[in-house]
C-alpha positions in Angstrom: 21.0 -61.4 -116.2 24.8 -61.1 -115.3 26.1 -58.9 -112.7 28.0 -55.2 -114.0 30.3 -53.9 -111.6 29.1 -50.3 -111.4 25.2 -51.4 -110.7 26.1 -51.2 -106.7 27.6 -47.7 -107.0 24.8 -46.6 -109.0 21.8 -47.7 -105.9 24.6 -45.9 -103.0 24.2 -42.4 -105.5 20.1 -43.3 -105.3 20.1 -43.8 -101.6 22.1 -40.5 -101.1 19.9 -38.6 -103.3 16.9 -39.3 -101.5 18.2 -38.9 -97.9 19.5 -35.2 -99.2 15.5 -34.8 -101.0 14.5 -35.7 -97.0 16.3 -33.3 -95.5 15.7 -30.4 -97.6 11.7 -30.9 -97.2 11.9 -31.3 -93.7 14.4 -27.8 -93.8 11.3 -26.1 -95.8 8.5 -27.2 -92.9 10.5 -25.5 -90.2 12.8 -26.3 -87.5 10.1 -26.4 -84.7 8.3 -29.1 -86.5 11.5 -31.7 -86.9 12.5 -30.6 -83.0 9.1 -31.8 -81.9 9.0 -35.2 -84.2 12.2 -35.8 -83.4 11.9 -35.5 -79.8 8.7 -36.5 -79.0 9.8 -39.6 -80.7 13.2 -40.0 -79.0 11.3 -39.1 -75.9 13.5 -41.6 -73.2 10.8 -42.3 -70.9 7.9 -44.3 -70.4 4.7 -44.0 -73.3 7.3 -41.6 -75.1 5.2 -41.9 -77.8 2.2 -40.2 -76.8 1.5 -36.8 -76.7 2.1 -35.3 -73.7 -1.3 -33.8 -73.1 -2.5 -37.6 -73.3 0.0 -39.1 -71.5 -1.8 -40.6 -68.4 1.8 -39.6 -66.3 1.5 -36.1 -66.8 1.8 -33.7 -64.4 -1.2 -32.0 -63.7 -1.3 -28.3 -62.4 -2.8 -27.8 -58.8 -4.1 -24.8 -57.6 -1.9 -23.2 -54.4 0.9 -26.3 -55.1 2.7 -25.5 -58.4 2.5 -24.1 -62.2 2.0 -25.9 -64.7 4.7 -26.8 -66.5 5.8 -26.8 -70.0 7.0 -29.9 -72.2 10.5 -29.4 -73.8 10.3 -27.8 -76.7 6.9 -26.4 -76.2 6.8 -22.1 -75.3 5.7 -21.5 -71.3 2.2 -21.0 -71.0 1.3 -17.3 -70.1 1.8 -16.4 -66.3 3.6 -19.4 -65.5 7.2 -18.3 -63.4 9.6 -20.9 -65.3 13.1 -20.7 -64.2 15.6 -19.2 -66.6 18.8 -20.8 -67.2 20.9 -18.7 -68.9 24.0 -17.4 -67.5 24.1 -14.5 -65.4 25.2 -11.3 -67.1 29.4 -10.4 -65.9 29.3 -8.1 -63.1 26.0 -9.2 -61.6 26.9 -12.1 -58.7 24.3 -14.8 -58.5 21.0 -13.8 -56.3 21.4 -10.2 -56.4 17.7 -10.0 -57.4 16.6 -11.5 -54.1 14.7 -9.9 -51.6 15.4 -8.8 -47.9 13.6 -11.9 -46.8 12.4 -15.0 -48.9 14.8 -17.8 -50.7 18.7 -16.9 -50.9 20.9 -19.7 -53.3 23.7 -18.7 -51.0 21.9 -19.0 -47.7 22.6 -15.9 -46.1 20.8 -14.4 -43.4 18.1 -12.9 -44.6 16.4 -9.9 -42.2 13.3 -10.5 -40.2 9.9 -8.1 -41.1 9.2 -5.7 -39.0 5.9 -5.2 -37.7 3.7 -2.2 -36.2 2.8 -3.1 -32.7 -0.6 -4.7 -32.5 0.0 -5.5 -35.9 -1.3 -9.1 -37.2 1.6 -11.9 -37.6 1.1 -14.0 -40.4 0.9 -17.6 -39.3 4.3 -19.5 -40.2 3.9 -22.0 -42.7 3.2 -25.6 -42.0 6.3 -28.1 -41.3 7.2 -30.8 -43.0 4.3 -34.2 -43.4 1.6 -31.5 -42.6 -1.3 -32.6 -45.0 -2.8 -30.1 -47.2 -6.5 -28.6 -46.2 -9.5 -29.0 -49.0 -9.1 -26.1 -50.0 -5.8 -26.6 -51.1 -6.1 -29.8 -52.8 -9.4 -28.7 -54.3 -11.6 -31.5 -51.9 -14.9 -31.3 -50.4 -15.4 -30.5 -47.4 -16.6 -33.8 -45.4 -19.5 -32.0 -44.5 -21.3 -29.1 -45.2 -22.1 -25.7 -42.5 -25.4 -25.7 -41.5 -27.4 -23.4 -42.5 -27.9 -19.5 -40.7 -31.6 -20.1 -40.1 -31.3 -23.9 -38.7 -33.0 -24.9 -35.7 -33.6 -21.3 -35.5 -37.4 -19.4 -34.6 -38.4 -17.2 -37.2 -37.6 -13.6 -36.4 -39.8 -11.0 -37.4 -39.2 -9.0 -40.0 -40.5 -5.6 -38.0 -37.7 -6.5 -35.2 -35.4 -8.4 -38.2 -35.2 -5.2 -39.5 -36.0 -6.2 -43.2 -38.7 -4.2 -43.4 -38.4 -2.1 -46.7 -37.8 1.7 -45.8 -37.6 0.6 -42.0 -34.7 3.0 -40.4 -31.7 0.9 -39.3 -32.4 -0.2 -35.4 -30.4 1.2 -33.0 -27.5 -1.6 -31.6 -28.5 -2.1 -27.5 -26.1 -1.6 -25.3 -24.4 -4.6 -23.3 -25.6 -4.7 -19.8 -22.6 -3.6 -17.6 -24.7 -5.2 -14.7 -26.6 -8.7 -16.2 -28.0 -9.6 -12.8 -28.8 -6.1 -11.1 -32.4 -5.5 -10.2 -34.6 -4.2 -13.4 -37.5 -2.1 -11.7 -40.7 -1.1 -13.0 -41.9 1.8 -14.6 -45.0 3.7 -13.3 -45.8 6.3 -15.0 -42.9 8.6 -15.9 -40.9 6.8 -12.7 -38.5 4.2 -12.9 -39.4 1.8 -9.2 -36.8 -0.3 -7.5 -36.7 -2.1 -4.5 -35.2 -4.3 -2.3 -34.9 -6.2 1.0 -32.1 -8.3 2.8 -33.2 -11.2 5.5 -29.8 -11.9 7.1 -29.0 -13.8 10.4 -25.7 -14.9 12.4 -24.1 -14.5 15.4 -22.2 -11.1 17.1 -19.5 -11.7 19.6 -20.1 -8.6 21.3 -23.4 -6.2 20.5 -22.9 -4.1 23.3 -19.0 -3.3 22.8 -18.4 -3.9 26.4 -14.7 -4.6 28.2 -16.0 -7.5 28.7 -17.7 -9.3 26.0 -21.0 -11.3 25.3 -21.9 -13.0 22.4 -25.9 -13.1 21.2 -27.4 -14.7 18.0 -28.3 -12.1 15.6 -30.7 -10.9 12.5 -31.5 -8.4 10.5 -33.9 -6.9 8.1 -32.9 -4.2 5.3 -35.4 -2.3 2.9 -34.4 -0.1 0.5 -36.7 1.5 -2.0 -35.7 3.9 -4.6 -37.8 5.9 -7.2 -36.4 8.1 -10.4 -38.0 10.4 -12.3 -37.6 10.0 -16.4 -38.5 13.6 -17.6 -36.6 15.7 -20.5 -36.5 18.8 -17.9 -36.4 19.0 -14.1 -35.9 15.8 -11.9 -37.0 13.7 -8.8 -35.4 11.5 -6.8 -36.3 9.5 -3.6 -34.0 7.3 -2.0 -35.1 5.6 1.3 -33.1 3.3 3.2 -33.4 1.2 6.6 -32.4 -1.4 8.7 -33.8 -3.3 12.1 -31.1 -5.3 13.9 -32.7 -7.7 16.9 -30.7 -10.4 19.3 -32.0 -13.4 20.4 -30.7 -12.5 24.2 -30.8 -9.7 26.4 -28.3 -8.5 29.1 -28.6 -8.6 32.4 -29.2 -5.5 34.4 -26.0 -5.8 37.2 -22.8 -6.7 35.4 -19.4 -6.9 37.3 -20.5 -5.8 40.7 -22.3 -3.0 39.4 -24.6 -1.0 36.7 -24.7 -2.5 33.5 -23.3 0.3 30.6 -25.4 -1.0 28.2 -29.1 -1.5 27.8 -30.9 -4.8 28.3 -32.1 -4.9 25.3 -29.9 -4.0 22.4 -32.5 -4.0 19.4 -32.1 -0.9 17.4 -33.2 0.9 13.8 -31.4 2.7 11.6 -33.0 4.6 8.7 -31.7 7.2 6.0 -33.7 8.7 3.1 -33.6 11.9 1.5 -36.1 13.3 -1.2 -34.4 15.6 -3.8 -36.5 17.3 -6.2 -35.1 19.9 -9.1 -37.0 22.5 -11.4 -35.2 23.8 -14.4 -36.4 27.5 -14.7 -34.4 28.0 -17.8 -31.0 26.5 -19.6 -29.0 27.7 -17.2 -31.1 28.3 -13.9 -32.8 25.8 -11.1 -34.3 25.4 -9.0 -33.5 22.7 -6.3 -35.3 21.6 -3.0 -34.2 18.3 -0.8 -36.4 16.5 2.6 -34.1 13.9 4.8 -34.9 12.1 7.9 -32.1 10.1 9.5 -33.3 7.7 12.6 -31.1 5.7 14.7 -29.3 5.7 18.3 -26.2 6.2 20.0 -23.3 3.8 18.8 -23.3 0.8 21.0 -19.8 1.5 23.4 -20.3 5.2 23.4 -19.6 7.5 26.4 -23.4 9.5 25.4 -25.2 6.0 26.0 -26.5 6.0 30.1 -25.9 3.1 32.1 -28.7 1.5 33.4 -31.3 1.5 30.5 -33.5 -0.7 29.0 -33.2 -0.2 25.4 -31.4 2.9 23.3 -33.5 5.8 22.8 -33.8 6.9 19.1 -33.1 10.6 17.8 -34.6 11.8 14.9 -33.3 14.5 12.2 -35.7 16.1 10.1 -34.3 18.3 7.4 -34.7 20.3 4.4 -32.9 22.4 2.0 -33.7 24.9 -0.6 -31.2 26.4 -3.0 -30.5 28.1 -6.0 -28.8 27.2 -9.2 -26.8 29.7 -11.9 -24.4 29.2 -14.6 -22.8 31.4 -16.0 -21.1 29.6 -18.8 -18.2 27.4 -17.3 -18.6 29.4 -13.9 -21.8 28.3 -12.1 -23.0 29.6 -8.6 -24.8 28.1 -6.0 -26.0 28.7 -2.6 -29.0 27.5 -0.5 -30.4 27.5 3.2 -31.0 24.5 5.5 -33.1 23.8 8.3 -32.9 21.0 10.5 -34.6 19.6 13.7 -33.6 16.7 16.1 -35.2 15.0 19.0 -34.5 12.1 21.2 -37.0 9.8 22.8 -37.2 9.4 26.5 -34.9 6.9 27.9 -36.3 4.0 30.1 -34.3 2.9 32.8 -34.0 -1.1 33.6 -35.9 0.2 37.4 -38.7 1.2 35.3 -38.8 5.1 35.8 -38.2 7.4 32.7 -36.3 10.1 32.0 -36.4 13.2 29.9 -33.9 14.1 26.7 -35.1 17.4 26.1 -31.5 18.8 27.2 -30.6 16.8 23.9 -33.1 18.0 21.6 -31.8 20.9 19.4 -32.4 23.1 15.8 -30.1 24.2 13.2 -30.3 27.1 10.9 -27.5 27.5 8.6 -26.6 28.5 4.8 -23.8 27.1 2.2 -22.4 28.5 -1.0 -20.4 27.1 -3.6 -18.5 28.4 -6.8 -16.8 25.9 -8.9 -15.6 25.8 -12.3 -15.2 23.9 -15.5 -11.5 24.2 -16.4 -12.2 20.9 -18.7 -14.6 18.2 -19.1 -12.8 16.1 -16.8 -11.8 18.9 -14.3 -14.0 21.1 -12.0 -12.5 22.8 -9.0 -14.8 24.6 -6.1 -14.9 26.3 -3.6 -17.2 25.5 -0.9 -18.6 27.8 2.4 -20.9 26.8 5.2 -21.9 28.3 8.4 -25.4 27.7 11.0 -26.3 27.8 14.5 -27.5 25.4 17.2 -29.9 26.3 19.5 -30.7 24.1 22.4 -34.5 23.5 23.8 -33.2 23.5 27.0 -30.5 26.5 28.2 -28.3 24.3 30.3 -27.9 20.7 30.0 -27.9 17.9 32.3 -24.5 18.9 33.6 -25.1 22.7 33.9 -23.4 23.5 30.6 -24.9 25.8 27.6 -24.4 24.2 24.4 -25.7 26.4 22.4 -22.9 27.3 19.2 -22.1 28.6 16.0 -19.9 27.5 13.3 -19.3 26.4 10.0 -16.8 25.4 7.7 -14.5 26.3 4.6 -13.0 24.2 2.2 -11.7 23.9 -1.1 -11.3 21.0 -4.3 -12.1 20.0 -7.1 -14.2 17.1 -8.9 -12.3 15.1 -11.6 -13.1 12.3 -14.3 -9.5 10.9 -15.7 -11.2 8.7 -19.2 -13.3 7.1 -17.1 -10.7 5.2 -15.2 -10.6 7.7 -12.0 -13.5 9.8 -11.6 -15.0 11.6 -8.2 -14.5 14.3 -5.6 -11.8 15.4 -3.6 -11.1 18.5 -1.1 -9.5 20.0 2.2 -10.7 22.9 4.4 -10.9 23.7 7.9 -13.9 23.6 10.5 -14.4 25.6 14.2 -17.2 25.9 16.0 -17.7 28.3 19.1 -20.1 27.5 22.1 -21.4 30.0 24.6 -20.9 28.4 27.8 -17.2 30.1 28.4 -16.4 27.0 30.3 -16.2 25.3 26.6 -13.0 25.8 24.2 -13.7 26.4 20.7 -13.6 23.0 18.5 -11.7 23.1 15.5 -9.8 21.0 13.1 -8.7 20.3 9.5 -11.6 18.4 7.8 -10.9 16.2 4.6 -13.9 15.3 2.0 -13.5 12.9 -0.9 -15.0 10.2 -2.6 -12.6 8.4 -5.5 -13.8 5.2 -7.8 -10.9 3.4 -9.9 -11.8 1.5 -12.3 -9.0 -0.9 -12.1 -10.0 -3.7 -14.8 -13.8 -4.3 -16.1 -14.0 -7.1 -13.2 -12.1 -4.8 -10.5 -13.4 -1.5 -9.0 -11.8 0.4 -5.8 -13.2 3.1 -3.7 -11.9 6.0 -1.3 -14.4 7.5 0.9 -13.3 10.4 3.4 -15.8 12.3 5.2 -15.2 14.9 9.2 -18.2 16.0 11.2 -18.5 17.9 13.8 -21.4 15.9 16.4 -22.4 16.9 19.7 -22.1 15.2 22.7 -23.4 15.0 26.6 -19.6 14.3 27.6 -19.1 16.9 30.6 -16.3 18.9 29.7 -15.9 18.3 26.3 -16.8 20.6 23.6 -18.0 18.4 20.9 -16.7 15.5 18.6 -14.3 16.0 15.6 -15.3 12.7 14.1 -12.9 11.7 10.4 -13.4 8.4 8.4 -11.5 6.9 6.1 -12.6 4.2 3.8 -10.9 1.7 1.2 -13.2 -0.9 -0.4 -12.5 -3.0 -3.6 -15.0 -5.0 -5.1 -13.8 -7.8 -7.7 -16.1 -10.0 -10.0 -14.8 -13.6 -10.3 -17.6 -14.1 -12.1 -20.2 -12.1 -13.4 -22.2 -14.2 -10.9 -19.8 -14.2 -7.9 -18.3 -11.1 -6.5 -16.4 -10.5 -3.3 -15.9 -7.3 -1.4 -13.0 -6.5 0.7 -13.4 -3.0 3.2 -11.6 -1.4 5.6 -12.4 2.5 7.7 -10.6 3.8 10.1 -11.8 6.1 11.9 -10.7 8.9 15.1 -13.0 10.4 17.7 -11.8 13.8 19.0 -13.4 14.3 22.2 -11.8 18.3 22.3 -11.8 19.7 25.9 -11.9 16.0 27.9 -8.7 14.7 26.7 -10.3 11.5 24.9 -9.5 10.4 21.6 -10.7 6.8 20.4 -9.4 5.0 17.5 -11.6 2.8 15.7 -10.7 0.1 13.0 -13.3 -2.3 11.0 -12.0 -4.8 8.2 -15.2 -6.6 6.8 -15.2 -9.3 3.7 -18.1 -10.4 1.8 -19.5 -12.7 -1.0 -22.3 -12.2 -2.8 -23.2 -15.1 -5.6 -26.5 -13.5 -7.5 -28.3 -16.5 -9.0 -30.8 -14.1 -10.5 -31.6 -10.8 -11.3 -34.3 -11.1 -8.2 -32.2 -12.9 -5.7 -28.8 -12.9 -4.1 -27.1 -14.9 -1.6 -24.7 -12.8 0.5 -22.4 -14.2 3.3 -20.3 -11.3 5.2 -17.5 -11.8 8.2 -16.8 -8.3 10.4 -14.5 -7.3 13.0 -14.7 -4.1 14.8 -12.0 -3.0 17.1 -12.1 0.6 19.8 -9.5 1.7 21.0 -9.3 4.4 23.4 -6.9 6.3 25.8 -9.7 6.3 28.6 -8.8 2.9 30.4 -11.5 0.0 30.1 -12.9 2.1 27.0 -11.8 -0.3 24.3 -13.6 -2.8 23.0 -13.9 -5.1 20.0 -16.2 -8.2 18.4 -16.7 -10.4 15.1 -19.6 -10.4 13.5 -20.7 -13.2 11.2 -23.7 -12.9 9.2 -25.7 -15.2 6.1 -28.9 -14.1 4.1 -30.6 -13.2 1.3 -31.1 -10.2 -1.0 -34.6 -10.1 -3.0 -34.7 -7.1 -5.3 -37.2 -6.3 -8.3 
């Protein structure tokens, strides 16, 4: 078959015709499917002939690190954030949608949040290498929790509280005190008690001039019983002490008549008995019995020279009173009656002599009217008056002691949130004597007693507190005694606390023309092991000073024991 010139422009015209026959059938499927074959097919990377959900290159969507991600071509999956790239409409400059803080294209200062105080921070976000936690890569934990209930007894379901129609227990509240004593209940009273065993050594028992030291010890009971009754209440709080030295004195000191006694044993006891009866919602009844026991304070001008041992005085007491409130106004006023004796002293020569001149009653009243402003604030006003009357008419230097007097004051009792809370007030005392030959005593008197609440670990305490003693002091009217007190007791531990004191105090001796100063600073650690027994190690010095020459005095005491409390 020979060649014919027009066969090779006749197969061009076929080829053309069926390229054109292509393109309109792909134009009839749609433009999306000849985008995707065409790209997907073009695709310049590696396996571009897969599809993308099976190529093994793909990147996957993790949850908290990024979105998934669409393949060219195919529409964003719903909720993804993908990043438009159109141009911005004219007028609007770039990152004008940005917020005050966050991601600026421009990097501008952005503006810091602000917070409420106390308000949680948000943690700042990990820097750069920081590995991902499990939960952010979706791993498994290496190991698992154990379980509530491991190694655990089984709990009751009575006390668990799973009972079904059980009513919710009541949350206890957190011992403020974890090793305090506990007591025991008899009957409707709540029992504690106590007793220290301490011993040391006191540079100077006696408070003499001229100082001797003696070995010392001690023995403290305390015992203290509380009623738990819905009405009325009882209360009996007994405290004592015993304080022995392993040494006497001798009977001649410095060319002459020892001051002090030989033997410088000597108690000391307080306990008072308080007992109230609620007639009705606003009326009572109360009643209180105290006996105080103890002896002249060694280095003072009362004590004779030449004894053997101090003589004790006892003061019996008792008080009855009456209760009223009228709303925030209450009213109360009672009577007292009180009796004190002294023992006979025995001289070092073996003879005795009498303390009757010594021995005296005391019949009195007091009244007080206070009221509540607010919870937290309660001022009073507070009177008191009473007699003395001496056994004996004239004592043993011819004077008549018999008096009257009383006092009058004025304050109010506070509690500041718990942080400051107590009693604080200022009046004026006098007291008038028959023997002419005495002046009148008289002075301002202060009363308070103050507890701060510095920190939960850190307490302080104010105590102030006059009296008015008597006193065998020829010539001198009585004894104005005042006290101060600052004490601070900090916790280092709940286990371990340490106490830091220090009173001063003045002695008045009106009509002799002797006043004494006295200072005390003492320090002491107690470390409770348990809620039955304490160890307690305390460090004392005492200091008298006094314008009566050879008067002053002063001594360390240092003293260890123990404390066993139930």
């Amino acid at each position: 078959m020979g060649w014919r010139p027009d066969s090779g422009r006749a197969a061009r015209a076929r080829r053309w015709r069926g390229a054109s026959a292509a393109c309109l059938l792909l134009g009839a499927l749609g433009p999306g499917v000849v985008q995707a074959q065409t790209i997907d097919v073009f695709r310049p990377m590696r396996d571009g002939f897969l599809a993308p959900q099976d190529s093994p290159l793909r990147r996957t969507a993790v949850s908290g690190l990024s979105d998934a991600v669409a393949a060219p071509g195919q529409p964003a999956p719903a909720g993804s954030a993908v990043r438009q790239t159109r141009a911005p409409l004219p007028g609007v400059p770039a990152a004008s949608g940005a917020a005050d803080v966050g991601y600026d294209s421009l990097n501008r200062t952005r503006k810091k949040p602000k917070y409420y105080p106390a308000q949680a921070r948000p943690k700042p976000p990990p820097g750069p290498g920081t590995r991902p936690s499990g939960e952010l890569t979706g791993q498994l934990r290496p190991t698992l929790p154990p379980s509530a209930s491991a190694a655990r007894p089984p709990v009751p379901a009575a006390i668990a509280g799973t009972v079904p129609g059980q009513p919710p227990r009541k949350r206890l509240r957190i011992d403020d005190d974890p090793f305090g004593a506990v007591g025991d209940y008899v009957g409707p009273f709540l029992i504690k008690g106590a007793v220290e065993l301490s011993a040391g050594y006191d540079s100077n028992p006696a408070r003499l001039g001229n100082p001797r030291g003696m070995p010392a010890w001690m023995v403290a009971p305390e015992f203290l019983a509380v009623s738990n009754w819905d009405r009325h209440a009882f209360v009996a709080d007994l405290r004592g002490s015993f304080t022995g030295y392993g040494s006497t004195l001798p009977a001649m000191m410095d060319g002459g008549i020892n001051s002090a006694p030989t033997t410088l044993d000597r108690p000391d006891f307080t306990g008072h008995v308080d007992g109230r009866l609620d007639i009705t919602r606003d009326t009572s009844v109360g009643a209180q019995l105290r006996l105080r026991a103890a002896t002249d304070n060694p280095g003072s001008p009362s004590v004779q020279a030449g004894l053997a041992r101090y003589p004790i005085y006892t003061t019996l007491g008792t008080t009855f009173g009456v209760d009223q409130r009228f709303n925030r106004l209450q009213v109360s006023a009672g009577a007292t009656a009180d009796r004190t004796t002294y023992q006979e002293s025995k001289l070092t020569d073996g003879t005795v002599t009498s303390n009757d001149d010594r021995n005296y009653n005391q019949f009195g009243g007091i009244g007080r009217v206070s009221y509540e402003v607010t919870p937290g604030l309660k001022p009073f006003a507070e009177v008191q008056g009473n007699t003395r009357t001496y056994d004996l008419r004239l004592d043993r230097s011819g004077y008549q002691r018999d008096s009257a007097g009383g006092y009058a004051k004025a304050g109010t009792s506070f509690e500041f949130t718990r942080l400051l809370t107590g009693e604080l007030s200022l009046g004026y005392a006098t007291r008038s004597y028959t023997d002419p030959r005495l002046n009148r005593l008289q002075g301002f008197l202060t009363s308070a007693s103050l507890v701060w609440s510095v920190t939960s670990l850190t307490t302080a305490r104010f105590l102030s507190d006059t009296q008015v003693a008597e006193t065998t002091v020829a010539g001198a009217s009585g004894v104005l005694v005042r006290t101060y007190t600052v004490q601070v007791d900090h916790d280092f531990r709940r286990w371990l606390t340490g106490i830091g004191k220090f009173t001063f105090g003045t002695l008045d001796y009106q009509g002799y023309n002797r006043n004494d100063r006295t200072y005390s600073a003492e320090g002491n650690l107690v470390y409770k092991m348990t809620r039955e027994l304490w160890v307690k190690g305390s460090l004392r010095y005492d200091k008298l000073d006094s314008n009566i020459t050879g008067a002053g005095s002063s001594g360390t005491v240092v003293m260890l024991g123990v404390r066993l409390q139930n």
